[in-house]
BABALUM-555433 format. One record per residue: residue in one letter; x, y, z of N, C-alpha, C, O in turn. Coordinates in Angstrom, 1 decimal. Each point is the difference from the previous one (the first is absolute). Layout:
BABALUM-555433
+------+--------+--------+--------+--------+--------+--------+--------+--------+--------+--------+--------+--------+
| code |    n.u |    n.v |    n.w |   ca.u |   ca.v |   ca.w |    c.u |    c.v |    c.w |    o.u |    o.v |    o.w |
+------+--------+--------+--------+--------+--------+--------+--------+--------+--------+--------+--------+--------+
|    A |      X |      Y |      Z |      X |      Y |      Z |      X |      Y |      Z |      X |      Y |      Z |
...
+------+--------+--------+--------+--------+--------+--------+--------+--------+--------+--------+--------+--------+
This chain:
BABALUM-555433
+------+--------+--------+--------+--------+--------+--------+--------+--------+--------+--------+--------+--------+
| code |    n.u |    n.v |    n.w |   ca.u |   ca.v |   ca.w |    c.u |    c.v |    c.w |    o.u |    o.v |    o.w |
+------+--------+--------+--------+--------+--------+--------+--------+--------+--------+--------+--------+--------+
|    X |  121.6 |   90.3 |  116.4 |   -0.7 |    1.3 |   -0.1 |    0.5 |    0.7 |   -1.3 |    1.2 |   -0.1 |   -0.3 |
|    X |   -2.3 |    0.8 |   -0.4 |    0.7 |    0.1 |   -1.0 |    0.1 |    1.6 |   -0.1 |   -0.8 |    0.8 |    0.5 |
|    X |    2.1 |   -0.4 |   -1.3 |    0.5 |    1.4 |    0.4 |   -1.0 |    1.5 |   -0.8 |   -0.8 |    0.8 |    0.5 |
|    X |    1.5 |   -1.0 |   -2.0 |   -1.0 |    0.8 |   -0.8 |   -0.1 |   -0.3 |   -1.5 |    1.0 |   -0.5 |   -0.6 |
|    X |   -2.0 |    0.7 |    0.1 |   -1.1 |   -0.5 |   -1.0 |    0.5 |    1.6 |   -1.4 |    0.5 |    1.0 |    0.5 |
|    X |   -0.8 |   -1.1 |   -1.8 |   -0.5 |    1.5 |   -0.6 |   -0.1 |   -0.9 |   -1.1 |    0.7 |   -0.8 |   -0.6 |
|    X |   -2.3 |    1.2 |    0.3 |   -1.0 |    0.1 |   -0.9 |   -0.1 |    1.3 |   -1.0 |    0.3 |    1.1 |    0.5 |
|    X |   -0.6 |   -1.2 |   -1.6 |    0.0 |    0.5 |   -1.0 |   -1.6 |    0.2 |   -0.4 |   -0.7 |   -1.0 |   -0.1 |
|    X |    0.4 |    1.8 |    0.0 |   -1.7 |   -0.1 |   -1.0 |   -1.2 |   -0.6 |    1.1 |   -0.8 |   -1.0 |    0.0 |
|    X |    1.2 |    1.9 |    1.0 |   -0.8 |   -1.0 |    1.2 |   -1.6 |    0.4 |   -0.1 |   -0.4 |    1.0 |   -0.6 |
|    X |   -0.5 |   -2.1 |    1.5 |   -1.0 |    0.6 |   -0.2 |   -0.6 |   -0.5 |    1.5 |    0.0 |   -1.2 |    0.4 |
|    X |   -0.4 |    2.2 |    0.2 |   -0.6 |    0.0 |    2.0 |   -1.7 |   -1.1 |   -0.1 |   -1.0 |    0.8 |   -0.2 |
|    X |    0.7 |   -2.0 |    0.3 |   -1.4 |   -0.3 |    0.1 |   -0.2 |   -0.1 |    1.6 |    1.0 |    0.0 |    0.8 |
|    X |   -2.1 |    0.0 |   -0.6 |   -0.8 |   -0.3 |    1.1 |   -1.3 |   -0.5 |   -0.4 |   -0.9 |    0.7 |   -0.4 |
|    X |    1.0 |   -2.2 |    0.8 |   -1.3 |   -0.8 |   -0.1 |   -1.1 |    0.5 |    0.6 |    0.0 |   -0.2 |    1.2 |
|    X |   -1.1 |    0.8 |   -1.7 |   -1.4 |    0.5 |    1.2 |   -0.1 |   -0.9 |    1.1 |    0.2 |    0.2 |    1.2 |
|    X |   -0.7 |   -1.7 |   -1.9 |   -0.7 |   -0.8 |    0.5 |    1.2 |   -0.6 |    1.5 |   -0.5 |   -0.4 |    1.0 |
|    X |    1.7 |    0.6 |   -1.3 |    0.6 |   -0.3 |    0.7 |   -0.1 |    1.0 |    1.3 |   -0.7 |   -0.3 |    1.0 |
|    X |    1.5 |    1.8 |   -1.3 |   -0.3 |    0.8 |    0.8 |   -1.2 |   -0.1 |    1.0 |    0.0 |   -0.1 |    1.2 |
|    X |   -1.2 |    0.2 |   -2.2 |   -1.4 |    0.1 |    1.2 |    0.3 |   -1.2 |    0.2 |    1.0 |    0.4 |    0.5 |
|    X |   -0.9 |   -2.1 |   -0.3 |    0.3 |   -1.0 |    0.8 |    0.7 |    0.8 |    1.1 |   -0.6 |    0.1 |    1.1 |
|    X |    2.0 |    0.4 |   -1.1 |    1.0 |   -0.1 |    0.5 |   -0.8 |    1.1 |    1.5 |    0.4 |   -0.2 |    1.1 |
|    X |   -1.2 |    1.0 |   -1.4 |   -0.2 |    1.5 |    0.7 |   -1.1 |   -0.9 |    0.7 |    0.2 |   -0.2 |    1.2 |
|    X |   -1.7 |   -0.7 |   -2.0 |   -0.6 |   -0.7 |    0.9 |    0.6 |   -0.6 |    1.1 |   -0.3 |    0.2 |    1.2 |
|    X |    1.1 |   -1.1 |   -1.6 |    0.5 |   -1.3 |    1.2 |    1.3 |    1.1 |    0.9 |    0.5 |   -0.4 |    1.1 |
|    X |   -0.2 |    1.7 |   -1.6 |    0.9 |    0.3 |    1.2 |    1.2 |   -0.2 |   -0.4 |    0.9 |    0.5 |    0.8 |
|    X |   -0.4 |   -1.0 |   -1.8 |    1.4 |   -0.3 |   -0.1 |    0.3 |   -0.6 |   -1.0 |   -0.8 |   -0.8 |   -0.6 |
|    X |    2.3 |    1.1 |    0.1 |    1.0 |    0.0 |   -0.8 |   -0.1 |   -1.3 |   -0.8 |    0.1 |   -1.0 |    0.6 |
|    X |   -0.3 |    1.1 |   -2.4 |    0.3 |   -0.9 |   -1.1 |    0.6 |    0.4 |   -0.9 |   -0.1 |    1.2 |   -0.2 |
|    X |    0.9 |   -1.7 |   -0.6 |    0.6 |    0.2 |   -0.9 |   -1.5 |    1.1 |   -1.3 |   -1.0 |   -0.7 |    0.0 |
|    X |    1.0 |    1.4 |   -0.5 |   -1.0 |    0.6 |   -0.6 |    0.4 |    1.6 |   -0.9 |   -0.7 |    0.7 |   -0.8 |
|    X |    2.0 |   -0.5 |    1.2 |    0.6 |    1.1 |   -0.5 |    1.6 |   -0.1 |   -0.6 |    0.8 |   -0.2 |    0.9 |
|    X |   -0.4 |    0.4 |   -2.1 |    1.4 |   -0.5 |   -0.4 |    0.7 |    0.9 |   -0.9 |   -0.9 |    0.9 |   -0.2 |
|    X |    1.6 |   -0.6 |   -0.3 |    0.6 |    0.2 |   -1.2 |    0.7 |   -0.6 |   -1.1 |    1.0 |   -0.5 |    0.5 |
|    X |   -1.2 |    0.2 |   -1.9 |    0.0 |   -0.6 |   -0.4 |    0.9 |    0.4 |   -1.3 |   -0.3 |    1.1 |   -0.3 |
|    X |    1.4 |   -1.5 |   -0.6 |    0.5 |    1.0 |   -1.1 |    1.6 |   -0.8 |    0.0 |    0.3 |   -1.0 |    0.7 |
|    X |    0.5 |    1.6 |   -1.7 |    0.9 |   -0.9 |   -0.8 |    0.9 |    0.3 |    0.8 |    0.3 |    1.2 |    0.4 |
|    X |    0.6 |   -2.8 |    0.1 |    1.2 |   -0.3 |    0.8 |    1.4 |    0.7 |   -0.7 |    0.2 |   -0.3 |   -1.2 |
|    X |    0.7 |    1.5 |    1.8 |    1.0 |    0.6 |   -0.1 |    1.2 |   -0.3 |    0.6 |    1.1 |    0.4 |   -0.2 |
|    X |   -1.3 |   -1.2 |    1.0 |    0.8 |   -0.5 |    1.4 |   -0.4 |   -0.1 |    1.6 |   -0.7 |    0.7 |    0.6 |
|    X |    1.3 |   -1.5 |   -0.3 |   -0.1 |   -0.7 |    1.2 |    1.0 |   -0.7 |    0.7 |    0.6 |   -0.9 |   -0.4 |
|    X |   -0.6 |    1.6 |    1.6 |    1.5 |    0.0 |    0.9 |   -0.6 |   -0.4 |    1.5 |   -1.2 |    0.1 |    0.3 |
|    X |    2.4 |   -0.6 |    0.5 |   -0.5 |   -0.5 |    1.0 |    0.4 |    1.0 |    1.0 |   -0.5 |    0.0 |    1.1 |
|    X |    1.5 |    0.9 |   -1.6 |    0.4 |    1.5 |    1.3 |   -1.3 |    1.0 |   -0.2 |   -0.4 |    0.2 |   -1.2 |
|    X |   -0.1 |    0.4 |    2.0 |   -0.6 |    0.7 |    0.1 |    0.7 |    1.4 |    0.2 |    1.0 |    0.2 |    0.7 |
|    X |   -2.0 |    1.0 |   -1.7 |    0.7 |    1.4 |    0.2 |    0.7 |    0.5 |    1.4 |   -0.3 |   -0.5 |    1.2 |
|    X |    1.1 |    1.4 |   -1.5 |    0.3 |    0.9 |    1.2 |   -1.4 |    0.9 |    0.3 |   -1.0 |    0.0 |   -0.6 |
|    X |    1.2 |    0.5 |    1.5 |   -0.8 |    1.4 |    0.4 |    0.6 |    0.5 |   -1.0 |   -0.8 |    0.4 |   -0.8 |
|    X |    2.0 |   -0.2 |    0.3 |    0.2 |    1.6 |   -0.5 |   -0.3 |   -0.1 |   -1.2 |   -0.2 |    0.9 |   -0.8 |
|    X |    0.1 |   -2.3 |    0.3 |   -0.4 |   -0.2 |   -1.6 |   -1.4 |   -0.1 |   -0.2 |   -0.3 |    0.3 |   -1.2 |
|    X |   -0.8 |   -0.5 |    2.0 |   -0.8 |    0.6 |    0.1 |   -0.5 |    1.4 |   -0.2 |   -0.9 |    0.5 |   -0.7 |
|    X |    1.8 |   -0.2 |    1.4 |   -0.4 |    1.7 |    0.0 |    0.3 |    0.2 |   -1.5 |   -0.7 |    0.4 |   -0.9 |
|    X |    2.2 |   -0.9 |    0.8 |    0.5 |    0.6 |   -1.1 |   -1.4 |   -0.4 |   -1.3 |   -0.3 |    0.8 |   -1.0 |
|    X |   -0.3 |   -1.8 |    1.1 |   -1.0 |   -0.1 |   -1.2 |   -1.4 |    0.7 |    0.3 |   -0.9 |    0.3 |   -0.8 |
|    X |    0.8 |   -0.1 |    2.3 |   -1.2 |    1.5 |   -0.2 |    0.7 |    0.8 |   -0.5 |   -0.3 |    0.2 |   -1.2 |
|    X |    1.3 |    0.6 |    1.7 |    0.5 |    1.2 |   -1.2 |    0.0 |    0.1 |   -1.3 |    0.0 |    1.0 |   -0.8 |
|    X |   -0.2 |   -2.6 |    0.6 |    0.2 |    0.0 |   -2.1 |   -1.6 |   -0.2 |   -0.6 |   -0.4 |   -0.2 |   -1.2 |
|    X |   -0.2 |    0.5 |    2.3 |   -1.9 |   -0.2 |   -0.2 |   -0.5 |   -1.2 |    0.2 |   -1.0 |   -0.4 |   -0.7 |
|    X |    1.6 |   -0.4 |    1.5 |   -0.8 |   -1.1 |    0.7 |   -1.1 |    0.4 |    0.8 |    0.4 |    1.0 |    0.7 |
|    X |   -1.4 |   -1.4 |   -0.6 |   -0.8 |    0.1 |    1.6 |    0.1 |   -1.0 |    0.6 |    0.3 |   -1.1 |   -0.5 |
|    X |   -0.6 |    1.5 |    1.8 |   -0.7 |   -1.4 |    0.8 |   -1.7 |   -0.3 |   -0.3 |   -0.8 |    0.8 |   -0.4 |
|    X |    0.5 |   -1.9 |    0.6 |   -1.1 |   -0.9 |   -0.5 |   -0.5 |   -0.2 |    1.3 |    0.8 |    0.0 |    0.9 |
|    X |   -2.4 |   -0.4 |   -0.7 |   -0.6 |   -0.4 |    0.8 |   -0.7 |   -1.0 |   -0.2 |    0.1 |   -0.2 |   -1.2 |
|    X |   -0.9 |   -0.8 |    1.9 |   -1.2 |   -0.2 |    0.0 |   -0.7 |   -0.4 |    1.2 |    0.6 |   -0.7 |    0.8 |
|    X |   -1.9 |    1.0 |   -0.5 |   -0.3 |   -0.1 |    1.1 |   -1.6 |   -0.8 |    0.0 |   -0.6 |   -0.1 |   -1.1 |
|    X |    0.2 |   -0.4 |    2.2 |   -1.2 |   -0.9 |   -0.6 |   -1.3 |    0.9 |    1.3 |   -1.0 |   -0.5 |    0.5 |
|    X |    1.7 |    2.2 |   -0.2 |   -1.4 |    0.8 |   -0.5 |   -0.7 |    0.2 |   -0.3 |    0.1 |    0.8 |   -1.0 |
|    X |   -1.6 |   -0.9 |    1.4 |   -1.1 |    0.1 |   -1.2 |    0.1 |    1.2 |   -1.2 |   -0.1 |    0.1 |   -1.2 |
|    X |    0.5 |    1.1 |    2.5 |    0.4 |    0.9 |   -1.3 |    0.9 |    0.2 |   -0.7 |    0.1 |    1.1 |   -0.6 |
|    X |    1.1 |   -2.2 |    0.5 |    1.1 |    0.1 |   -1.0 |   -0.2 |   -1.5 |   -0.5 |    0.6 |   -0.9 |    0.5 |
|    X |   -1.5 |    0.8 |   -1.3 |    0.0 |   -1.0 |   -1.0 |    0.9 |   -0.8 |   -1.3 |   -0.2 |   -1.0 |   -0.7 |
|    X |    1.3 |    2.2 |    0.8 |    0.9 |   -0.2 |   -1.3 |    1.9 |    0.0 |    0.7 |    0.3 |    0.4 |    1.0 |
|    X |    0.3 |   -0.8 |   -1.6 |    1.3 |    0.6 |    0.6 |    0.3 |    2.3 |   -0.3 |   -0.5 |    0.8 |   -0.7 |
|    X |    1.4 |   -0.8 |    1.7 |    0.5 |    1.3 |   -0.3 |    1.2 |    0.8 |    0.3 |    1.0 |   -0.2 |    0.7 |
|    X |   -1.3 |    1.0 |   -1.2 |    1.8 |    1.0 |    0.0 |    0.1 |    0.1 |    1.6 |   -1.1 |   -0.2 |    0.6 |
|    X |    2.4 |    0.5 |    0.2 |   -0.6 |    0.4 |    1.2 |    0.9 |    0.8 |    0.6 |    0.1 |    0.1 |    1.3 |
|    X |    1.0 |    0.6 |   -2.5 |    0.8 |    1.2 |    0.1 |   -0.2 |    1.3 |   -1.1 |   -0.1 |    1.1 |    0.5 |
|    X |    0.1 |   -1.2 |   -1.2 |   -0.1 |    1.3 |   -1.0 |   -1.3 |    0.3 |   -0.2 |   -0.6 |    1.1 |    0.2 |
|    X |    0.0 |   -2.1 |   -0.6 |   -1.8 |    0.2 |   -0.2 |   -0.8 |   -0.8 |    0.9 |   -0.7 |   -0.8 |   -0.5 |
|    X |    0.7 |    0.9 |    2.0 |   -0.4 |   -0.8 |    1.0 |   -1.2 |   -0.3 |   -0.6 |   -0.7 |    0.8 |   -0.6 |
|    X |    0.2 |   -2.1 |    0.8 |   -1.4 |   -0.2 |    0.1 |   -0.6 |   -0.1 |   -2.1 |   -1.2 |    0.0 |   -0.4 |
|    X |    2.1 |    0.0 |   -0.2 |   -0.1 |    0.2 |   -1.3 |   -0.1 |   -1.3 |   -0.8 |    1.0 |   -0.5 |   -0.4 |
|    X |   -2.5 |   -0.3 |   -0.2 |    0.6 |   -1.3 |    0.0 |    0.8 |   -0.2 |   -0.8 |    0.4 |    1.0 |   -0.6 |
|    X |    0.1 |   -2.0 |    0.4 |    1.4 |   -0.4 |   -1.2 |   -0.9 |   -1.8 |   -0.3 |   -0.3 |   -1.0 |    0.8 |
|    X |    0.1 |    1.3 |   -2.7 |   -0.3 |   -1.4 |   -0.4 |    0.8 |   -0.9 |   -0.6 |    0.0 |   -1.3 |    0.0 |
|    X |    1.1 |    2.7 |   -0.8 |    1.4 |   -0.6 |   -0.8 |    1.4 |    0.6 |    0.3 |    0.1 |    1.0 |    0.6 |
|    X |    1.0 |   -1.8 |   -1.1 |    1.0 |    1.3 |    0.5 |    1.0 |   -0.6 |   -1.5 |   -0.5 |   -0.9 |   -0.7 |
|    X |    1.6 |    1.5 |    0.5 |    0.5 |   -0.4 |   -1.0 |    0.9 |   -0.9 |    1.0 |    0.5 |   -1.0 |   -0.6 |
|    X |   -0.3 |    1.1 |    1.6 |    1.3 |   -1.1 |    0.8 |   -0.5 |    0.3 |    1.3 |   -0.4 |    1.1 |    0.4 |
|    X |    0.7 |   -2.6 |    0.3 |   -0.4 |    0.2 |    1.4 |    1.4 |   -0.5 |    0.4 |    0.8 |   -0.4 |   -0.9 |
|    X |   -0.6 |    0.5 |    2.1 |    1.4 |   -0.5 |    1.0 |   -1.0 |   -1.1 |    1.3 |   -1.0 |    0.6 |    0.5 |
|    X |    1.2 |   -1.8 |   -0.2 |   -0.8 |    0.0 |    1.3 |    1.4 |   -0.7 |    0.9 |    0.4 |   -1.1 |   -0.3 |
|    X |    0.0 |    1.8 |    1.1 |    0.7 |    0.0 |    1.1 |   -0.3 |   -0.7 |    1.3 |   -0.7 |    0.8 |    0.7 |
|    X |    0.9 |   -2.0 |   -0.1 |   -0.3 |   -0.1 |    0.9 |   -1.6 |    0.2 |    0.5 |   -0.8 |   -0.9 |   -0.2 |
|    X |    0.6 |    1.8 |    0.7 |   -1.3 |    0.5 |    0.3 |   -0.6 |    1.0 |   -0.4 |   -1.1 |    0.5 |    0.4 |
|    X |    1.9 |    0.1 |   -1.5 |   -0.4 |    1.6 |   -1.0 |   -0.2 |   -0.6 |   -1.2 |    0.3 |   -1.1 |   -0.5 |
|    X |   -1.0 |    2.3 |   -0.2 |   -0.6 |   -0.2 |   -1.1 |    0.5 |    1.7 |   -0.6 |   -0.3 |    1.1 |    0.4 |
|    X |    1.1 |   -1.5 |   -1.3 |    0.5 |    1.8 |   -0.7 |   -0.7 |   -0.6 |   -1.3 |    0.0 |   -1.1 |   -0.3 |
|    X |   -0.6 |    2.0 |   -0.3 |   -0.7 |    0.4 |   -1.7 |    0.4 |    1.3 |   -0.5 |    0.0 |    1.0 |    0.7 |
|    X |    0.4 |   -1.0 |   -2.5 |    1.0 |    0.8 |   -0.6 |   -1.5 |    0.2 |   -0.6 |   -0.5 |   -1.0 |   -0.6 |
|    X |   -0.5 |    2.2 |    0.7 |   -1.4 |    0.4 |   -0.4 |    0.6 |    0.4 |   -1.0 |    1.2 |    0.4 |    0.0 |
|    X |   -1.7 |   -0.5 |   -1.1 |   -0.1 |    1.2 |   -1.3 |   -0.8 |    0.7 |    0.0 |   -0.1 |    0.9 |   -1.0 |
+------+--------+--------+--------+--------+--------+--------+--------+--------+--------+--------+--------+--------+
């Protein structure tokens, strides 16, 4: 299992053609990713408090959902519901996704 990931110059895609597959048939494909330059990679995963500690420094948390009406990824603490296409640095944690918005 792998712990956590931070990307540099990231950039959020979501395949259409995948998505509408995925929403037709009912279920889950690979179709949505982030993509951007390797900074490191560790097999311990954050604390909670280090977490927090990088919302404090202007991380958000990241979404994506395969919603008809959320089509894109998004913020889903400071700017809920706000999409996000790029970030200058992402963190992906276990099962979170933090992005450093400019």
């Amino acid at each position: 299992m792998l712990g956590c990931v931070k990307l540099t110059n990231a950039v959020f895609e979501v395949e259409r053609k995948g998505r509408e597959r995925a929403i037709a048939q009912g279920r889950k494909n690979v179709h949505a990713y982030v993509v951007g330059i390797l900074q490191f990679l560790q097999w311990e995963q954050l604390t909670n408090e280090a977490v927090r500690s990088l919302i404090g420094l202007g991380y958000q948390r990241v979404t994506y959902n395969l919603h008809p009406d959320h089509p894109l990824f998004y913020c889903k603490d400071v700017m809920p519901y706000t999409p996000i296409t790029t970030a200058k640095a992402v963190i992906l944690n276990n099962k979170i996704a933090l992005a450093l918005v400019e």
